[in-house]
PDB file of N, CA, C and O in Angstrom, chain B, residues numbered from 101:
ATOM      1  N   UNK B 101       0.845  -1.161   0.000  1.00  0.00           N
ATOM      2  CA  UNK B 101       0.000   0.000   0.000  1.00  0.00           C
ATOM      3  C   UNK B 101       0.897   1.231   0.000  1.00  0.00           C
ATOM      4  O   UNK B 101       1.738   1.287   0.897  1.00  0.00           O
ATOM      5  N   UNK B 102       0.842   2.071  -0.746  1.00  0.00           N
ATOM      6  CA  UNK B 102       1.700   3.234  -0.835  1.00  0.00           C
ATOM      7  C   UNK B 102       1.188   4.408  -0.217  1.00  0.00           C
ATOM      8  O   UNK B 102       0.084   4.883  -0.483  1.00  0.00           O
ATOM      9  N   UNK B 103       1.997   4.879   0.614  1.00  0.00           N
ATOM     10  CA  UNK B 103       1.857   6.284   1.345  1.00  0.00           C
ATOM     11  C   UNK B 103       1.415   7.560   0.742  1.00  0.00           C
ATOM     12  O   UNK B 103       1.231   7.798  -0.452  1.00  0.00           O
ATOM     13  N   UNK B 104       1.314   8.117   1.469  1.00  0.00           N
ATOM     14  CA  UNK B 104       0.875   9.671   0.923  1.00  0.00           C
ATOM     15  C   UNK B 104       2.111  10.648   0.319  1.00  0.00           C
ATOM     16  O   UNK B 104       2.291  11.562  -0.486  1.00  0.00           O
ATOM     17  N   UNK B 105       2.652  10.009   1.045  1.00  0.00           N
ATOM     18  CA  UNK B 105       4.433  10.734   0.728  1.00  0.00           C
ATOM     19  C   UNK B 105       4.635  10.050  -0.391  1.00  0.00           C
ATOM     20  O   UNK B 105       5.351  10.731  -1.126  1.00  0.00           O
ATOM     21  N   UNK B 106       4.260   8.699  -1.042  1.00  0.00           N
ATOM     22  CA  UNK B 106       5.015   8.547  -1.945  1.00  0.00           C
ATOM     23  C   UNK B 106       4.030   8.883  -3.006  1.00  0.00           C
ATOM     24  O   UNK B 106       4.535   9.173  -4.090  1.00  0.00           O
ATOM     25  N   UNK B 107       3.184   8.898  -2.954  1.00  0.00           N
ATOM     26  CA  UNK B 107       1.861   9.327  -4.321  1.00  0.00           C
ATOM     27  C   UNK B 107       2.388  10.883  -4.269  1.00  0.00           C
ATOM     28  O   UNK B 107       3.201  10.980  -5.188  1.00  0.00           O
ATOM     29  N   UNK B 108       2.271  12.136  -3.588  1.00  0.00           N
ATOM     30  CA  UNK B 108       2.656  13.028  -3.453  1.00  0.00           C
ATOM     31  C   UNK B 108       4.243  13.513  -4.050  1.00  0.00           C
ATOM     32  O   UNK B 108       4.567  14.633  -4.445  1.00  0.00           O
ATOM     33  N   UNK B 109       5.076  12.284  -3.968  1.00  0.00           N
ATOM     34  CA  UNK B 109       6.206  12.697  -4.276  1.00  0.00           C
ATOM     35  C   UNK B 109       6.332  12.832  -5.868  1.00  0.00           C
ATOM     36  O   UNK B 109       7.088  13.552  -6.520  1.00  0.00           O
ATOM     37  N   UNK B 110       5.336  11.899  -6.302  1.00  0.00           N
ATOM     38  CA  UNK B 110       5.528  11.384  -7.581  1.00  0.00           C
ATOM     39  C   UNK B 110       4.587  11.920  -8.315  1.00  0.00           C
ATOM     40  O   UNK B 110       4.499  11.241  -9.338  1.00  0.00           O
ATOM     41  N   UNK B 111       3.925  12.683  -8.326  1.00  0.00           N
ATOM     42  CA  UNK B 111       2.946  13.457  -8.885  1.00  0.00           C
ATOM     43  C   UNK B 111       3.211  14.904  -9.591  1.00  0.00           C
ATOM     44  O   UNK B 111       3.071  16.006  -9.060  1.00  0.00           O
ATOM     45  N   UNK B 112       3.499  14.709 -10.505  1.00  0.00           N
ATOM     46  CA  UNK B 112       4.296  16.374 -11.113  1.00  0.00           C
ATOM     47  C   UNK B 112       3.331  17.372 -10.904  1.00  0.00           C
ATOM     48  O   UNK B 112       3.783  18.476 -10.600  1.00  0.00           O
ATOM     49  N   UNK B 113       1.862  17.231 -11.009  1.00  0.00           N
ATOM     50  CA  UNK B 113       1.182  18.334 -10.634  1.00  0.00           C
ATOM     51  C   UNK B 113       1.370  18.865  -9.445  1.00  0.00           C
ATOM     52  O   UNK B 113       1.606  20.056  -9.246  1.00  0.00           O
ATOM     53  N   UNK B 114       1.260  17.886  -8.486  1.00  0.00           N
ATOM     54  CA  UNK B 114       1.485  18.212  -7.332  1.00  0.00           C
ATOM     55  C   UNK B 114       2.700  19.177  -6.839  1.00  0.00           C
ATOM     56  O   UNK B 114       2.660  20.163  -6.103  1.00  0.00           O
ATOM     57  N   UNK B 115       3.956  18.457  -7.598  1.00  0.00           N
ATOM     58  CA  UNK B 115       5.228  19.473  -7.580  1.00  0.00           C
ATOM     59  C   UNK B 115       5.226  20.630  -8.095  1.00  0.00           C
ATOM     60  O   UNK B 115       5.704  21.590  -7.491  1.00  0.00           O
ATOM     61  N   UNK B 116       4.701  20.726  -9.264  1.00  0.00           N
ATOM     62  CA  UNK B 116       4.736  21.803 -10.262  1.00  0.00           C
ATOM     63  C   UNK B 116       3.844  22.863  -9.657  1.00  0.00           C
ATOM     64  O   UNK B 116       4.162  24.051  -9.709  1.00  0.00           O
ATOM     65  N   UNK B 117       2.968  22.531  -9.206  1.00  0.00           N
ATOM     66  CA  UNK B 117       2.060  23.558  -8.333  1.00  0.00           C
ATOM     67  C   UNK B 117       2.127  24.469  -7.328  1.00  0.00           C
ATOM     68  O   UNK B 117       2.471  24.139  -6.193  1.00  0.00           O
ATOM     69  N   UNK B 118       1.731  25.974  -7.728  1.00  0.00           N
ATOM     70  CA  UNK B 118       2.295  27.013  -6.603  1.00  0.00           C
ATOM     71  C   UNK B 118       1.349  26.742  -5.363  1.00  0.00           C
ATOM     72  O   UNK B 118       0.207  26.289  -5.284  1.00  0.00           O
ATOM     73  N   UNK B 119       2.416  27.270  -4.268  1.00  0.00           N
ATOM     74  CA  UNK B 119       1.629  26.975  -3.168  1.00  0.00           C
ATOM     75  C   UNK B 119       0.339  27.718  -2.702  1.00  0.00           C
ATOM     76  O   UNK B 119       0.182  28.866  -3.117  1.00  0.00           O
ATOM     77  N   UNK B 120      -0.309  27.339  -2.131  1.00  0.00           N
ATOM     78  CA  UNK B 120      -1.436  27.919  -1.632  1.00  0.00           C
ATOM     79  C   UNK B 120      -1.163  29.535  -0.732  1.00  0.00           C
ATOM     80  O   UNK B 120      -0.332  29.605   0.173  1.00  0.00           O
ATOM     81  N   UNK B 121      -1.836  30.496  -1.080  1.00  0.00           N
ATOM     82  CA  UNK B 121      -1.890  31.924  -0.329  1.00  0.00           C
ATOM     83  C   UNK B 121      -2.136  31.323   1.380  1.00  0.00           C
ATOM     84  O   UNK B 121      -2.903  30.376   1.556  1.00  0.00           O
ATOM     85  N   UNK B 122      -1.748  31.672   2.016  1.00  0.00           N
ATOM     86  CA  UNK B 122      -1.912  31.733   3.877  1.00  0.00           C
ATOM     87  C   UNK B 122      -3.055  32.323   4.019  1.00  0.00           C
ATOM     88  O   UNK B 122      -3.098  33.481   3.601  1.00  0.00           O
ATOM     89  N   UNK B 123      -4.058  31.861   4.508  1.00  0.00           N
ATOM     90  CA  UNK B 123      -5.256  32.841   4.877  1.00  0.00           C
ATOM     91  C   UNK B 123      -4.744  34.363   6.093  1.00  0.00           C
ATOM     92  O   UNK B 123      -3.806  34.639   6.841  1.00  0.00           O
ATOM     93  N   UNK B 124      -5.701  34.817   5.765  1.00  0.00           N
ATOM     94  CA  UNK B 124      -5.669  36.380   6.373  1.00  0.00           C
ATOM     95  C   UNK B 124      -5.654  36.442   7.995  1.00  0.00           C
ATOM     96  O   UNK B 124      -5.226  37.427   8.597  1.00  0.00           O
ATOM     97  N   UNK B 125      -6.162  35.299   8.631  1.00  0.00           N
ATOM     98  CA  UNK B 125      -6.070  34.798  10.279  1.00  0.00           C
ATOM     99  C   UNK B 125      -5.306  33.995  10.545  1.00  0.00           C
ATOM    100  O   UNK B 125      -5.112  33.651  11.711  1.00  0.00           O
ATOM    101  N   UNK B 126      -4.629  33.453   9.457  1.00  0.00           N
ATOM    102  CA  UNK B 126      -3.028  32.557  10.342  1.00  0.00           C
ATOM    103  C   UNK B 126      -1.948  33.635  10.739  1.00  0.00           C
ATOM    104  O   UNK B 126      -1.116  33.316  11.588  1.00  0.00           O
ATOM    105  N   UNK B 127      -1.904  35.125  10.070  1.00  0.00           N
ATOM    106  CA  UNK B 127      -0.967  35.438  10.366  1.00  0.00           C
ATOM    107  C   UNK B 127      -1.076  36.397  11.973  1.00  0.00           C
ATOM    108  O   UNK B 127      -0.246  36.925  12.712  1.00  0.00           O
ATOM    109  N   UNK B 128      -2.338  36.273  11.974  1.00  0.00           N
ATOM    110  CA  UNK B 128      -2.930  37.542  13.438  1.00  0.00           C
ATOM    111  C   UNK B 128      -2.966  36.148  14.613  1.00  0.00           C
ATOM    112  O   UNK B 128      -2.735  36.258  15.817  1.00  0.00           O
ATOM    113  N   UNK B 129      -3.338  34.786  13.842  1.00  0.00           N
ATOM    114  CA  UNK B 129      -2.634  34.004  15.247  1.00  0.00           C
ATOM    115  C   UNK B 129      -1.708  33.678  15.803  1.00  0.00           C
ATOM    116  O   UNK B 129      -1.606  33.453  17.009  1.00  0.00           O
ATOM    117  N   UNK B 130      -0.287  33.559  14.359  1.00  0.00           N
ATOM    118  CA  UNK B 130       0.980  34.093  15.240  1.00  0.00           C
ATOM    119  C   UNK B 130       1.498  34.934  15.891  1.00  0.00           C
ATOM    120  O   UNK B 130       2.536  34.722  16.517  1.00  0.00           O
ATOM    121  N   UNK B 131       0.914  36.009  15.879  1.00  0.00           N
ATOM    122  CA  UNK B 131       0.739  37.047  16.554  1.00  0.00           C
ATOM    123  C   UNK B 131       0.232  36.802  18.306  1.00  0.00           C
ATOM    124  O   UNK B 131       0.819  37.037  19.362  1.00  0.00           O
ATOM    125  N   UNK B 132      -1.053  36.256  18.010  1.00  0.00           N
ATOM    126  CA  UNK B 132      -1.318  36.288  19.253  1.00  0.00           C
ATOM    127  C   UNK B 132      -0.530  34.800  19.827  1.00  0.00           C
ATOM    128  O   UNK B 132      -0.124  34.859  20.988  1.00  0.00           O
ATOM    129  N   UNK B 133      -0.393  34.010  19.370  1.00  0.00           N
ATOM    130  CA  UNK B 133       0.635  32.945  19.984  1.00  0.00           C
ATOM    131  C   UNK B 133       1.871  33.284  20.296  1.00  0.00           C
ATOM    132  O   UNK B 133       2.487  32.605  21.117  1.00  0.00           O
ATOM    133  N   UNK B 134       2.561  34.611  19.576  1.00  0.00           N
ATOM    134  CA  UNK B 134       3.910  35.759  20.035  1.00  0.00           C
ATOM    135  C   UNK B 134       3.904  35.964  21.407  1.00  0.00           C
ATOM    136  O   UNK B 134       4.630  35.547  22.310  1.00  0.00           O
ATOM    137  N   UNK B 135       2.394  37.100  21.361  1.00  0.00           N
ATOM    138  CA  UNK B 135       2.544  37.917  22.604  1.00  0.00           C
ATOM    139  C   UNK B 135       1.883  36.831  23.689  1.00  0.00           C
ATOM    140  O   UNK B 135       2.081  37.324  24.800  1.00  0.00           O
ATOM    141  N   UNK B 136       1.490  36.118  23.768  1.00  0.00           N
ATOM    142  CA  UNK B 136       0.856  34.592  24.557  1.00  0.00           C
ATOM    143  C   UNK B 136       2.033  34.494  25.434  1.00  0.00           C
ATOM    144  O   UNK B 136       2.201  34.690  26.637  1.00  0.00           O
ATOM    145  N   UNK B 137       3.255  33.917  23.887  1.00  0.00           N
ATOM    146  CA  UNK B 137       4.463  33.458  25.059  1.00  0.00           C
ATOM    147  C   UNK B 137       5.611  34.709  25.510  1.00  0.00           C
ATOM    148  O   UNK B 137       6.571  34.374  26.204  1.00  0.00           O
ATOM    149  N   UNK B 138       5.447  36.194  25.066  1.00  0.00           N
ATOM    150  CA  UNK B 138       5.967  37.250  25.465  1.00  0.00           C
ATOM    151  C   UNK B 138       5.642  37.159  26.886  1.00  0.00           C
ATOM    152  O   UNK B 138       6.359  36.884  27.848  1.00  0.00           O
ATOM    153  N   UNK B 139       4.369  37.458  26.803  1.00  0.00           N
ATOM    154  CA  UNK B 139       3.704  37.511  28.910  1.00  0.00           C
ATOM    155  C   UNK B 139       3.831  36.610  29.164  1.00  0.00           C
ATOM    156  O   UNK B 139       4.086  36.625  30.368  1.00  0.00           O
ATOM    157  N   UNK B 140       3.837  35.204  28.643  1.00  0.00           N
ATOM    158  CA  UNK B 140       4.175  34.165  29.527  1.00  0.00           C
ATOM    159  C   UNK B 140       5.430  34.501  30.487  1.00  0.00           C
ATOM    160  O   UNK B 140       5.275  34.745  31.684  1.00  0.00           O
ATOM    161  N   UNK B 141       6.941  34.487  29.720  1.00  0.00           N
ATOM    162  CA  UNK B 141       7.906  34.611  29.955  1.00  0.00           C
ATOM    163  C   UNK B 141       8.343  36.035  31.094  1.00  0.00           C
ATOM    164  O   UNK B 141       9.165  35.968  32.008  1.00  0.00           O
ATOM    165  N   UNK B 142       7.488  37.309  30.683  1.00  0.00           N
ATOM    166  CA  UNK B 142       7.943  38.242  31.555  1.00  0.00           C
ATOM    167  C   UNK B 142       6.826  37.766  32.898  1.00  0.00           C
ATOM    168  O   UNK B 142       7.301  37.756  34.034  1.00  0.00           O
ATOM    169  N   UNK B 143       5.606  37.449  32.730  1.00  0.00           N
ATOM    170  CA  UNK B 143       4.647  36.849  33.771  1.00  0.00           C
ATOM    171  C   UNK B 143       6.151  35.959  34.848  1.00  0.00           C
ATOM    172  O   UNK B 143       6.538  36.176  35.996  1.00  0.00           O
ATOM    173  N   UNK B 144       6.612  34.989  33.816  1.00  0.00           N
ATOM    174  CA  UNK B 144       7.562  33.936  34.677  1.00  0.00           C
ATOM    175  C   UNK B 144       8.644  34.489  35.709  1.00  0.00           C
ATOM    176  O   UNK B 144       8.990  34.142  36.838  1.00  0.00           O
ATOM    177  N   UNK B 145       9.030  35.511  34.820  1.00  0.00           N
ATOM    178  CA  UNK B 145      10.112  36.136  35.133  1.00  0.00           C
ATOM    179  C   UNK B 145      10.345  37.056  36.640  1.00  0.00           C
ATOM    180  O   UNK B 145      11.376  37.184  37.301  1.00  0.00           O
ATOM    181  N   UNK B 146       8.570  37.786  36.947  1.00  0.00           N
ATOM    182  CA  UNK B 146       8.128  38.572  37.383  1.00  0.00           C
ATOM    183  C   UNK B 146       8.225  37.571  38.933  1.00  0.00           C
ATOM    184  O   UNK B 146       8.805  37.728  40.007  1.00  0.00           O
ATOM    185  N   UNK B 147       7.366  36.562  38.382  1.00  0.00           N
ATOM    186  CA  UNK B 147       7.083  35.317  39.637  1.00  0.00           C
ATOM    187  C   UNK B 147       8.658  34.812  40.218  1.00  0.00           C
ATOM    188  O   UNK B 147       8.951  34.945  41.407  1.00  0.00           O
ATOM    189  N   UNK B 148       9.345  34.385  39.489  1.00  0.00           N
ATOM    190  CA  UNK B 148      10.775  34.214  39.824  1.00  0.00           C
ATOM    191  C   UNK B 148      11.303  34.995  40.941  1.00  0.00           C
ATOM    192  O   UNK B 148      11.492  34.596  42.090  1.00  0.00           O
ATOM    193  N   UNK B 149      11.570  36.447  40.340  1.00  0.00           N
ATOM    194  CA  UNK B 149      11.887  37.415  41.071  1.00  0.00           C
ATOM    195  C   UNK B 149      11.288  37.708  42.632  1.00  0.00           C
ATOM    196  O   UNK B 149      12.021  37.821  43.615  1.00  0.00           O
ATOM    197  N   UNK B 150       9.732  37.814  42.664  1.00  0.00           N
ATOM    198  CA  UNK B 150       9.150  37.615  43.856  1.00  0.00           C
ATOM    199  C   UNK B 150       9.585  36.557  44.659  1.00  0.00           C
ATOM    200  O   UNK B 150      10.164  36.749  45.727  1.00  0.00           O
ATOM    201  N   UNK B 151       9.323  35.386  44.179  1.00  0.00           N
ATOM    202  CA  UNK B 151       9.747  34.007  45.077  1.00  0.00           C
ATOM    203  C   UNK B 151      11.243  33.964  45.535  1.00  0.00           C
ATOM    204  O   UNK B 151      11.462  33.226  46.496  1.00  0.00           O
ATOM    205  N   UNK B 152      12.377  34.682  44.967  1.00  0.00           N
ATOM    206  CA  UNK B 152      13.539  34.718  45.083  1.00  0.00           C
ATOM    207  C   UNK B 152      14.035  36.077  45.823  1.00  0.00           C
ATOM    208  O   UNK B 152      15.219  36.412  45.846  1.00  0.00           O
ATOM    209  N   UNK B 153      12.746  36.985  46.561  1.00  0.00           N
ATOM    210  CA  UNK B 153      13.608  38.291  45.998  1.00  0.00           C
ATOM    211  C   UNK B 153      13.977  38.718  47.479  1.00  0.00           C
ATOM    212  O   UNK B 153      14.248  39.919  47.517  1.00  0.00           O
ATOM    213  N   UNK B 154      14.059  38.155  48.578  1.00  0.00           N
ATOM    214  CA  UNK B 154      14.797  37.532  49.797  1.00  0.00           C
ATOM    215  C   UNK B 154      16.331  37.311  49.764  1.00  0.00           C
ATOM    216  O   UNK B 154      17.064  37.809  50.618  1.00  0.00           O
ATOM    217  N   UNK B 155      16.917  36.330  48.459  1.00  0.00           N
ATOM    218  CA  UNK B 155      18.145  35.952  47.960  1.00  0.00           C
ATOM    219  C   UNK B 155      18.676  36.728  47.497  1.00  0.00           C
ATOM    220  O   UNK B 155      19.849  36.986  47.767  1.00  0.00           O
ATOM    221  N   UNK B 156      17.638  37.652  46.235  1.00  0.00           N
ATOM    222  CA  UNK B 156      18.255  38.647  45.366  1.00  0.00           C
ATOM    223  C   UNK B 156      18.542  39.869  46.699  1.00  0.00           C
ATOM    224  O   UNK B 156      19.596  40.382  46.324  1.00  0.00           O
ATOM    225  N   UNK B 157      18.227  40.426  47.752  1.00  0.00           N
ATOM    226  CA  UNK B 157      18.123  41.206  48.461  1.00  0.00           C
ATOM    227  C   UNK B 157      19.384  41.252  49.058  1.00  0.00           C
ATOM    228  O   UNK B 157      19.992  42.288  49.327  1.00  0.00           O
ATOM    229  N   UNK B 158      19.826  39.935  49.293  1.00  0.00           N
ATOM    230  CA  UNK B 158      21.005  39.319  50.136  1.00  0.00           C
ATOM    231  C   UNK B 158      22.010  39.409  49.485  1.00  0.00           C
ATOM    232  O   UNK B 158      23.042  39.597  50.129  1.00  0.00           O
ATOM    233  N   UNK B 159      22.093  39.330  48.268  1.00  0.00           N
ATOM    234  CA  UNK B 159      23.018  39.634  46.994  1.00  0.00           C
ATOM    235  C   UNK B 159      23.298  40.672  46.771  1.00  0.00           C
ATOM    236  O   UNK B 159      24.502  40.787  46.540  1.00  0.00           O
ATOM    237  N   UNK B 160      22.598  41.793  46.707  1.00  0.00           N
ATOM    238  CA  UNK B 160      22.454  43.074  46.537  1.00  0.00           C
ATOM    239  C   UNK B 160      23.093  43.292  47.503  1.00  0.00           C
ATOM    240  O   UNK B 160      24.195  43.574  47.033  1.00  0.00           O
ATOM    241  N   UNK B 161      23.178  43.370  48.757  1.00  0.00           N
ATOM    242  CA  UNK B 161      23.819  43.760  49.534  1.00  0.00           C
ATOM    243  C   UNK B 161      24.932  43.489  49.489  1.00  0.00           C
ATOM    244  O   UNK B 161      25.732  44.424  49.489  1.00  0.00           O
ATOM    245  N   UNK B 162      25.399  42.190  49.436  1.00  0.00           N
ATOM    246  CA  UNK B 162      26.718  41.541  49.568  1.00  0.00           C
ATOM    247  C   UNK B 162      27.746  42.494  48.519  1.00  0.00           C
ATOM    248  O   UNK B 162      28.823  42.974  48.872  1.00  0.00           O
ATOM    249  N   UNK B 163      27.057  42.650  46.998  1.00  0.00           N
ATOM    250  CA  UNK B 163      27.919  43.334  46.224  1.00  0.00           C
ATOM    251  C   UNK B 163      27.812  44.951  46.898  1.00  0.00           C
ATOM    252  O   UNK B 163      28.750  45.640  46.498  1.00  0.00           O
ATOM    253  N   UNK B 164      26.965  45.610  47.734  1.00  0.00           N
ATOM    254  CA  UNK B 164      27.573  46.816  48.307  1.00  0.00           C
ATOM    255  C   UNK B 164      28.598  47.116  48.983  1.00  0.00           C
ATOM    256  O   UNK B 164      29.474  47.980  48.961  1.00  0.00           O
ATOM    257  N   UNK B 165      28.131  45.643  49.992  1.00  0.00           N
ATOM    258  CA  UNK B 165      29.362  45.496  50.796  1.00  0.00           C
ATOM    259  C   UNK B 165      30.654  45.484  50.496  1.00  0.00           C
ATOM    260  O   UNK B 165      31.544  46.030  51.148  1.00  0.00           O
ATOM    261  N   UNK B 166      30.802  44.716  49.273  1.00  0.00           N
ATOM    262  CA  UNK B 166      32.233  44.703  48.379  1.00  0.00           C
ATOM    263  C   UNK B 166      32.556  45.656  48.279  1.00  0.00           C
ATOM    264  O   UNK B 166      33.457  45.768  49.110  1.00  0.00           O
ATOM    265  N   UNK B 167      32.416  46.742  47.671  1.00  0.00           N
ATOM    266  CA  UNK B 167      32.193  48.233  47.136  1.00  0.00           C
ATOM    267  C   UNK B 167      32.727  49.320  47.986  1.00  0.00           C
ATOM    268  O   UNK B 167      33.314  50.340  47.626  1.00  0.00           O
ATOM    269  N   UNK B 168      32.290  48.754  49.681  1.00  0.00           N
ATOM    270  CA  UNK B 168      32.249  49.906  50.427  1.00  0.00           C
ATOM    271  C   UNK B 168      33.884  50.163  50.885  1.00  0.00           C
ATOM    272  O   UNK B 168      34.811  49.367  51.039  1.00  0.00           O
ATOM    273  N   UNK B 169      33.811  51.357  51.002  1.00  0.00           N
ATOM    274  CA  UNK B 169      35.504  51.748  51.661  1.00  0.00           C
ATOM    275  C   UNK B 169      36.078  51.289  52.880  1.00  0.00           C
ATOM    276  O   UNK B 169      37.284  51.241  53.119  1.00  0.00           O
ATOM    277  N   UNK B 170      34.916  50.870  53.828  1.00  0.00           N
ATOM    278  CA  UNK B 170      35.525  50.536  55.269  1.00  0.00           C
ATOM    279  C   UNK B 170      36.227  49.428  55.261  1.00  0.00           C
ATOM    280  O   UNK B 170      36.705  48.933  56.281  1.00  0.00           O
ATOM    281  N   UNK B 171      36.384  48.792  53.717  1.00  0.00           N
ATOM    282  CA  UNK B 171      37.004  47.428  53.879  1.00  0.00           C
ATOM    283  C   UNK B 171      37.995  47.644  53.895  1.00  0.00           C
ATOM    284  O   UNK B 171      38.273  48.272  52.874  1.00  0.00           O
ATOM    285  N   UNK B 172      39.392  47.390  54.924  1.00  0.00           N
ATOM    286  CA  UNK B 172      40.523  47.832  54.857  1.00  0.00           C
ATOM    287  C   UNK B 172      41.628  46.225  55.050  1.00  0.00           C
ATOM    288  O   UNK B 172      41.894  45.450  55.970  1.00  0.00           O
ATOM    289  N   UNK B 173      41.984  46.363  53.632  1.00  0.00           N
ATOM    290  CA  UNK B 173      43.283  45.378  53.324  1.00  0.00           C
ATOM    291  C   UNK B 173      44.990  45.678  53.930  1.00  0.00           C
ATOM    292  O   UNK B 173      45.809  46.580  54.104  1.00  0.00           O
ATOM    293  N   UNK B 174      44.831  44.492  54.050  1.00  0.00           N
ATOM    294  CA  UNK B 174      46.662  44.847  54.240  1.00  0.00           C
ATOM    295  C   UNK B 174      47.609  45.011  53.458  1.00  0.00           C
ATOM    296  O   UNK B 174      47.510  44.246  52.499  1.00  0.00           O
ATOM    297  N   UNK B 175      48.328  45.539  53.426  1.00  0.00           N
ATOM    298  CA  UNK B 175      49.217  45.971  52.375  1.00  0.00           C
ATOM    299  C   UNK B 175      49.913  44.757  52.330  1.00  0.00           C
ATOM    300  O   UNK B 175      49.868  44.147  53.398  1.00  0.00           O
ATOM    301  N   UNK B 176      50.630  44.136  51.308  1.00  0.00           N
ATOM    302  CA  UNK B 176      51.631  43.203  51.193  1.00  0.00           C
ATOM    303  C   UNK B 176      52.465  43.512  51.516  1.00  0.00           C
ATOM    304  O   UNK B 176      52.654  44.722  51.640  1.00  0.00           O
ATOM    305  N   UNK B 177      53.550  42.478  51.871  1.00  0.00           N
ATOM    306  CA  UNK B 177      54.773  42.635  52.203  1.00  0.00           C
ATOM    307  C   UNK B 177      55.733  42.170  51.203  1.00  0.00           C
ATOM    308  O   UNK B 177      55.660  41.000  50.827  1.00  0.00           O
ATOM    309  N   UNK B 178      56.807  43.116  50.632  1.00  0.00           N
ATOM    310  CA  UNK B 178      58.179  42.596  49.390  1.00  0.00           C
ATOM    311  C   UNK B 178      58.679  42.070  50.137  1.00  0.00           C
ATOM    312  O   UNK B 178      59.727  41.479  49.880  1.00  0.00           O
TER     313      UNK B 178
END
């Protein structure tokens, strides 16, 4: 029994034939399937931040701390 792929392959009309125009609503649903997973991702991103933002707080600080002048090193010795 032969496939669809192979009747299809072998069919010069079929090859020879321009493709079909995209209707006028496939391209406004990639669109909305875009911005779907746009807010998904900043939505995710947003949630991340909240659930984490205890850690991120602790971090933030730590790199001030680095930063600050009262940290006083010792000079090496030659």
């Amino acid at each position: 029994m032969p496939s669809d792929l192979d009747s299809a392959g072998s069919d010069p009309e079929l090859l020879l034939s321009t493709p079909k125009e995209s209707a006028p609503g496939r391209t406004t649903n990639w669109l909305k399937v875009g911005a779907v997973a746009a807010a998904s991702a900043v939505a995710g991103g947003l949630a991340a931040a909240w659930f984490y933002r205890k850690t991120l707080t602790r971090l933030q600080q730590a790199a001030e701390d680095d930063h600050s002048p009262e940290i006083n090193t010792a000079p090496e010795d030659d």
